[in-house]
C-alpha positions in Angstrom: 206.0 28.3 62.6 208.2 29.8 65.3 211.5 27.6 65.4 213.1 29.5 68.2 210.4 29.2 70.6 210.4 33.1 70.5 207.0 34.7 71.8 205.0 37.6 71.3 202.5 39.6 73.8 199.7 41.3 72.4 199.1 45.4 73.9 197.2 44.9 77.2 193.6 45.1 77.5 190.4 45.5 79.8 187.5 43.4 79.4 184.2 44.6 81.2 181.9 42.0 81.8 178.6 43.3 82.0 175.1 42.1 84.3 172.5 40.6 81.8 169.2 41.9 81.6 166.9 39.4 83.2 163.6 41.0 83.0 161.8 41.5 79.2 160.4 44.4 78.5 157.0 45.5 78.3 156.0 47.6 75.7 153.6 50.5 76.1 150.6 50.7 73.7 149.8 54.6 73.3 146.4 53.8 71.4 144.1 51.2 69.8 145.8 48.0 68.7 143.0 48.3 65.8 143.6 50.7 63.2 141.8 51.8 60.7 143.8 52.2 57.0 146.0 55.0 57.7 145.9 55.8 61.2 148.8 55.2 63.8 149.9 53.7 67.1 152.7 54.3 69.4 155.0 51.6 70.5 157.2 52.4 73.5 160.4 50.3 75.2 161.1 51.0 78.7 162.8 54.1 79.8 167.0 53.4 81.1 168.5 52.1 78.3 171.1 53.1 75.8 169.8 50.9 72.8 166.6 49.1 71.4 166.0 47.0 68.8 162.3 46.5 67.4 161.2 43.6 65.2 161.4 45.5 62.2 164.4 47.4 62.6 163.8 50.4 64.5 166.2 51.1 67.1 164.4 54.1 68.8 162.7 53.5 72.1 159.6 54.7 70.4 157.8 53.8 67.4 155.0 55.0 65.2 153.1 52.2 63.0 150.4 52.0 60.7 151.4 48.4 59.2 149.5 44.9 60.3 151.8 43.3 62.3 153.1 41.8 65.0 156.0 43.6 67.1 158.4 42.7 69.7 161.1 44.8 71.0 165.0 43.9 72.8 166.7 46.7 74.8 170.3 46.9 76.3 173.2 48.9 77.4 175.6 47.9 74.3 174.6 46.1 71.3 176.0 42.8 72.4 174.0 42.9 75.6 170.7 42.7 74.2 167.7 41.4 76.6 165.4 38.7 75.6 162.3 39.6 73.1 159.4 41.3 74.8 155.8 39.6 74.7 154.2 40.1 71.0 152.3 42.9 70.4 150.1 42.2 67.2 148.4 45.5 65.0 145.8 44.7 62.8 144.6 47.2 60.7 141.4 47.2 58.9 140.6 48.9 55.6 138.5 51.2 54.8 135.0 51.1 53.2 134.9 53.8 50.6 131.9 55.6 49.6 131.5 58.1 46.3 129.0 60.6 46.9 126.3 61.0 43.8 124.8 64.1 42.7 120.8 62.8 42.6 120.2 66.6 40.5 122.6 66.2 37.6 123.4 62.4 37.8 126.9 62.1 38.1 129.8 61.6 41.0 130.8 63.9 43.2 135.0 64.5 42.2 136.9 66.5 44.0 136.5 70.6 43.8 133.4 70.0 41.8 131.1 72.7 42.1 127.3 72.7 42.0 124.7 75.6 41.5 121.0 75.3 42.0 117.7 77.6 43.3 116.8 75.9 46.3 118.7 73.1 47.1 121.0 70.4 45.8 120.2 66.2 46.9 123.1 63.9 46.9 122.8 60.2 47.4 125.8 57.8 49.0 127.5 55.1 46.9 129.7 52.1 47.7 132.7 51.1 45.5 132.5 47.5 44.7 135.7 45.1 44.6 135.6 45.3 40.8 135.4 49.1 41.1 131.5 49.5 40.0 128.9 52.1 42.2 126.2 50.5 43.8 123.6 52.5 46.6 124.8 52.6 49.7 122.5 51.3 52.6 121.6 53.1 55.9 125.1 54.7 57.5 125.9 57.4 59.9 127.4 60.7 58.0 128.5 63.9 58.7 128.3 66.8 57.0 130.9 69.5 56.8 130.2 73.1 55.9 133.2 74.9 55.3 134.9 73.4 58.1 132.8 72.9 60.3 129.7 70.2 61.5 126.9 71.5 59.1 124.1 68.3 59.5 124.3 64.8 60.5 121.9 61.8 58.7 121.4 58.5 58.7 120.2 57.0 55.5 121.6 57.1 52.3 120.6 60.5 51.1 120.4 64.2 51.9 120.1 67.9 50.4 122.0 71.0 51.2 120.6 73.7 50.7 123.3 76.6 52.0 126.4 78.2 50.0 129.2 76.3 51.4 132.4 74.3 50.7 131.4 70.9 51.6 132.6 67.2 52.5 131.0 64.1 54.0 132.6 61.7 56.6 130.9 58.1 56.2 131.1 57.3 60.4 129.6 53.6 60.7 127.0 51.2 59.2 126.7 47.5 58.5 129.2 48.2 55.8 131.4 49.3 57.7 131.1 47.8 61.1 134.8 48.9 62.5 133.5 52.5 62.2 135.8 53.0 60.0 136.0 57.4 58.8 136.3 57.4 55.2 135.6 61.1 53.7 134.1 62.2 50.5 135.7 64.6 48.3 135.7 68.0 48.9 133.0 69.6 46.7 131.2 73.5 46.9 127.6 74.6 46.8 126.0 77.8 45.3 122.5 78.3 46.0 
């Protein structure tokens, strides 16, 4: 290819070699490792570095999720000096037991911004939602009653009256149904007495 022996030298250049990183990282769980559907944790890599790279593709030293999962993280100084994977972190998240809230009075579910009038007071009676999407009573929970904002009554049970003007909703706290204590919330509905 080159007949007479003639060479070529290529510009000069520096080659930094760089110290590996020995150590893995530990992440930093800012929360609960369980989740309930639609709440958050944060993920943190160690402070000093200039890149990360997470399991699923993040490359902030931070990270918010909200997705099962298990999650490892790699940090470095340049992209090609990456350390070794950091022990799993694994988020499970648990779904949410959802309740429909029934008006006992008139018969019929709760929807949201419904609006109910009545001369003394107005019962309501808790409902699960089947797999197959059908109502079916709800046993004994802990609930919460909001009042236009605000705590208004707590029960246990699966019924209750309200007998105050008021825009209203109902947090569903715990019960057998829902052993995680999982917060599901009714629809927002409003009371005229």
């Amino acid at each position: 290819l080159n007949p007479n022996s003639c060479t070529s030298t290529s510009p000069t250049f520096t080659v930094d070699i760089v110290d590996a990183i020995e150590e893995l990282p530990v992440i930093t769980i800012n929360g609960s490792l369980t989740l309930c559907e639609g709440d958050t944790v944060n993920l943190s890599a160690p402070d000093g570095f200039t890149y990360y790279l997470w399991s699923n593709g993040e490359t902030t030293q931070e990270i918010t999720v909200d997705e099962a999962d298990t999650y490892t993280v790699q940090v470095g100084n340049t992209f090609s000096c990456l350390s070794e994977e950091s022990e799993e972190v694994e988020v499970e998240v648990l779904d949410k037991v959802e309740f429909r809230l029934y008006n006992a009075d008139i018969q019929t579910v709760v929807s949201d911004g419904q609006s109910f009038t009545a001369c003394e007071e107005v019962d309501f009676r808790t409902w699960d939602i089947e797999n197959d999407g059908s109502f079916e009573s709800a046993g004994s929970g802990d609930y919460v009653v909001y009042q236009d904002g605000v705590e208004y009554a707590t029960f246990t049970g699966s019924s209750f009256s309200i007998d105050e003007d008021g825009e209203y909703y109902v947090e569903w706290v715990s019960d057998i149904l829902n052993p995680n204590s999982c917060t599901s919330t009714s629809p927002t509905f409003t009371v005229d007495i």
